[in-house]
N, C-alpha and C positions, 0 to 999 in steps of 0.2 A: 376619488379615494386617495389617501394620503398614507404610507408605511410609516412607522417606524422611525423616528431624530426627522422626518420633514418629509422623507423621501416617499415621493412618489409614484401611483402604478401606473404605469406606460399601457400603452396600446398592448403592445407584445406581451405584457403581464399579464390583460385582461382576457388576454388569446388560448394564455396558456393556463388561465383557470378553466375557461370551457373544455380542455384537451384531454382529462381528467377523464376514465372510461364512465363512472357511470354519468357524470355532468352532458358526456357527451351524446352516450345511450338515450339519454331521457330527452333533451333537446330532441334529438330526431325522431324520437316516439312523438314528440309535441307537434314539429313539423310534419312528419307522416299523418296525423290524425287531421290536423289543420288541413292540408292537400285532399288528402282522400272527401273529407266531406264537401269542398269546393267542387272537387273535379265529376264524383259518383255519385247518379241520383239514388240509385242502392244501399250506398255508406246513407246518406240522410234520411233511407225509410227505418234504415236500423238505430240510428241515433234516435228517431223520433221516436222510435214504438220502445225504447229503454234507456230512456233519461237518465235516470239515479244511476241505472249502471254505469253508463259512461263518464257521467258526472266525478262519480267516486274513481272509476280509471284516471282519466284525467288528472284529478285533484291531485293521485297517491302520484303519478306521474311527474308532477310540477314538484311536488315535495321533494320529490327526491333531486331534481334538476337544482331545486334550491338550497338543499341538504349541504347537495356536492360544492357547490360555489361555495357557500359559507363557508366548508370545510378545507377546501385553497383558499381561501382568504385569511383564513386566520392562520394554515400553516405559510402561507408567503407574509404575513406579519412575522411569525417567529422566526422564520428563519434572515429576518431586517434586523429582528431586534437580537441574533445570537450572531451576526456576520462577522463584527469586532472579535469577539472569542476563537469564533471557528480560524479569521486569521491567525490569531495569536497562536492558536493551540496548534494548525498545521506547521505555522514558523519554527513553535518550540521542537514539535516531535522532528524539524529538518535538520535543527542543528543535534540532537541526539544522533540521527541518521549517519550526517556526517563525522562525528565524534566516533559514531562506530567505525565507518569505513575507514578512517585515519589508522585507526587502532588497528583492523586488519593489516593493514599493508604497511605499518611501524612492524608490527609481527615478522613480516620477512624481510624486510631491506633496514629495518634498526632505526628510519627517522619516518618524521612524516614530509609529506608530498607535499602539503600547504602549510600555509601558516596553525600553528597547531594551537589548539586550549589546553584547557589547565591538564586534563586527563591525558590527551593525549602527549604532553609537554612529561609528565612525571610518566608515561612507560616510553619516551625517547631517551629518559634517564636511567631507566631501568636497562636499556637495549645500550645503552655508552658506559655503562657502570659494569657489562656482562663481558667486556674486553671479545666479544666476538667478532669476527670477520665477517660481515654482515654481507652480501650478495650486493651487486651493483644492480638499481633498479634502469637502469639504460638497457640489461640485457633483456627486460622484459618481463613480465607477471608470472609467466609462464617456467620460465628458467631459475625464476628466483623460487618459486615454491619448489619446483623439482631439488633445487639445490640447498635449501635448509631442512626441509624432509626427510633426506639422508645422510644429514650430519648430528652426530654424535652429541654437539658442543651445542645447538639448536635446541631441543624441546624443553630445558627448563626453563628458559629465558622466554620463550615462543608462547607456553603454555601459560605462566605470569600476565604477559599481557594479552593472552586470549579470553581469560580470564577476567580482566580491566575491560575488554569487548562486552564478553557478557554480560557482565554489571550493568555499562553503562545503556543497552538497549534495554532489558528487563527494566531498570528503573527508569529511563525515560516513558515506556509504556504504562509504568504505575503511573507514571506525575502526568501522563496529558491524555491517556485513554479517555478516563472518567470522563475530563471535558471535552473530549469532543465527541461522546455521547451526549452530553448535556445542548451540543450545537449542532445538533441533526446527525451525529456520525457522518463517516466517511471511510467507505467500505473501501472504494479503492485506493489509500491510503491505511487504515489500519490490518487491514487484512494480507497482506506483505510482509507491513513490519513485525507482526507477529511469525508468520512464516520463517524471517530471517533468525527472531529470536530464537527459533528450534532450532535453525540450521546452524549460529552462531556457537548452541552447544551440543549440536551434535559433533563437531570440529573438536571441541576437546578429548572428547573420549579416546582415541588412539595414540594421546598424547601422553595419557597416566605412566603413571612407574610402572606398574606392573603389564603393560601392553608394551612397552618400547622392546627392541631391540636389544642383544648382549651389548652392544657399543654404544647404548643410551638414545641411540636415530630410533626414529619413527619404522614401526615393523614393517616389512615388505609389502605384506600383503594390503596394507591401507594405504600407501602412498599414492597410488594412483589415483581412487576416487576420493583422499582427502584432498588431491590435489584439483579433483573437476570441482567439488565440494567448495574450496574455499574460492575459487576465482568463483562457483556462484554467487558465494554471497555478495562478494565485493559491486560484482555485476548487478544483483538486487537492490542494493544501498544506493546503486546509480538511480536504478529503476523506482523507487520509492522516492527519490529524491524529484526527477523529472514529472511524477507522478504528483509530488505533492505540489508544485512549481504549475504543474498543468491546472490544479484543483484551484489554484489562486488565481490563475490567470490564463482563462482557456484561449484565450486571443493570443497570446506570446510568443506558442511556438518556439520555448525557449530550450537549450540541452546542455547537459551541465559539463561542468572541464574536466571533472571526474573521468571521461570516458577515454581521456590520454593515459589513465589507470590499465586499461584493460586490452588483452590481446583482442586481435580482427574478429578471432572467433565468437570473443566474449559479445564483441558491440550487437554481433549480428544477433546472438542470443536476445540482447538486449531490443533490438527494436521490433522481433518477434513479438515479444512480450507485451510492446508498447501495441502494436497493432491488435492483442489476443491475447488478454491475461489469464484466459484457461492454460493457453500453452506454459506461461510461470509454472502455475500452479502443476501442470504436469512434470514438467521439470522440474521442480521444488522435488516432489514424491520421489520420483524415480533417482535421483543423486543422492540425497538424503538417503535411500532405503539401501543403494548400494555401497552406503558406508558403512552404513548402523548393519546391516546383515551379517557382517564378518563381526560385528564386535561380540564379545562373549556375555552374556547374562548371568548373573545381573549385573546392572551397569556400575 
């Protein structure tokens, strides 16, 4: 059997059509019945004195054995003939990814860390246009949110381009969801990056005019967890990033440079994750809900 532009199913393909629970249920009904009547002269009094019965067992037996294979075979067809897409589409949503994460951390230290694109290149302009004294990112992620968090001169510029953040994940998830539903989805890939979108604006809320501070800084009582808050996200962007890199290339083994972005505490956060992405998703809830708790309603 041949997939898809030429390529064909290897050994290991044809392994992992049988692995399929029912393909592999009915095989061994198949075998068990085939054994028992060899081995038991009992199985062969009952087999003789009710033919049709077992006939009809059997047959519904095989069908389904056959069902299943069919039904891996044509989805390991589709997923030959959407491979090209599914690349594309995980590529496109990485450079979104990254687009965001630049955007975070342009947000406190005023430039970006890499070489920047177009978005991120026009809120570096915004952040040199804002004559602010932007925090040194040598003293660390940590120190630098602490330290535009409680300045005054911070959250209109901050909130500008947090704002450029959230655009730019929301509409990368319009332009490449669709398709990579269309190429089998990919759960541990989309399901993150959606996660981050909430988290991207849940960050803005305690940035508004009317929640700041008399001296225009971000209010007391939020700066702490917008501050565990935004190092998650950024730690996320890593994690969807490695995530999508893993989805391409499970053999690679690769981790991205992004992680010289993040304090000790953040990496460890982060290969947590890698190892147990329920723990993300618990950590998602619980930072998110201890920011959003303080904020007033309606939003």
């Amino acid at each position: 059997m041949r997939g898809t532009r030429g390529r064909g199913l290897s050994v290991p393909d044809a392994v992992r059509l049988l692995q399929h629970p029912l393909g592999l249920v009915s095989l061994t009904a198949l075998i068990g019945i085939a054994v028992a009547e060899i081995a038991f002269a009992n199985v062969r009094r009952v087999f003789a004195e009710y033919p049709v019965s077992i006939s009809l067992l059997t047959g519904l037996i095989t069908l389904a054995f056959t069902l299943s294979i069919v039904n891996q075979f044509v989805l390991q067809r589709a997923s030959y003939r959407w491979a090209d897409v599914r690349g594309i589409t995980l590529k496109g949503l990485n450079d979104e990814i990254r687009s965001t994460r630049d955007l975070l951390w342009t947000a406190i230290f005023g430039r970006p860390l890499y070489e920047p694109g177009k978005t991120v290149s026009a809120a570096a302009r915004i952040a040199r246009k804002s004559n602010y004294h932007w925090p040194d990112s040598d003293r660390g992620l940590f120190s630098g949110v602490a330290a535009v968090l409680s300045d005054g001169q911070w959250a209109k510029t901050g909130e500008a381009i947090l704002r450029m953040a959230i655009r730019e994940i929301r509409e990368g998830l319009a332009r490449w969801a669709p398709t990579t539903g269309l190429a089998g989805g990919d759960y541990r890939a989309l399901s993150p990056i959606a996660s981050l979108a909430d988290i991207v604006e849940a960050l803005e809320f305690p940035l508004a005019t009317s929640r700041r501070a008399q001296d225009g800084s971000v209010a007391e009582k939020y700066r702490q967890p917008l501050s565990i808050l935004w190092r998650h996200a950024l730690t996320t962007c890593v994690y969807v990033e490695e995530n999508i890199v893993d989805l391409l290339d499970p053999e690679g083994g690769w981790f991205s440079r992004a992680r010289e972005m993040l304090s000790d505490c953040d990496v460890e956060d982060l290969k947590r994750w890698l190892a147990d992405p329920a723990i993300f998703e618990r950590d998602t809830i619980s930072r998110k809900n201890a920011l959003m708790d303080l904020v007033d309603k309606p939003w």
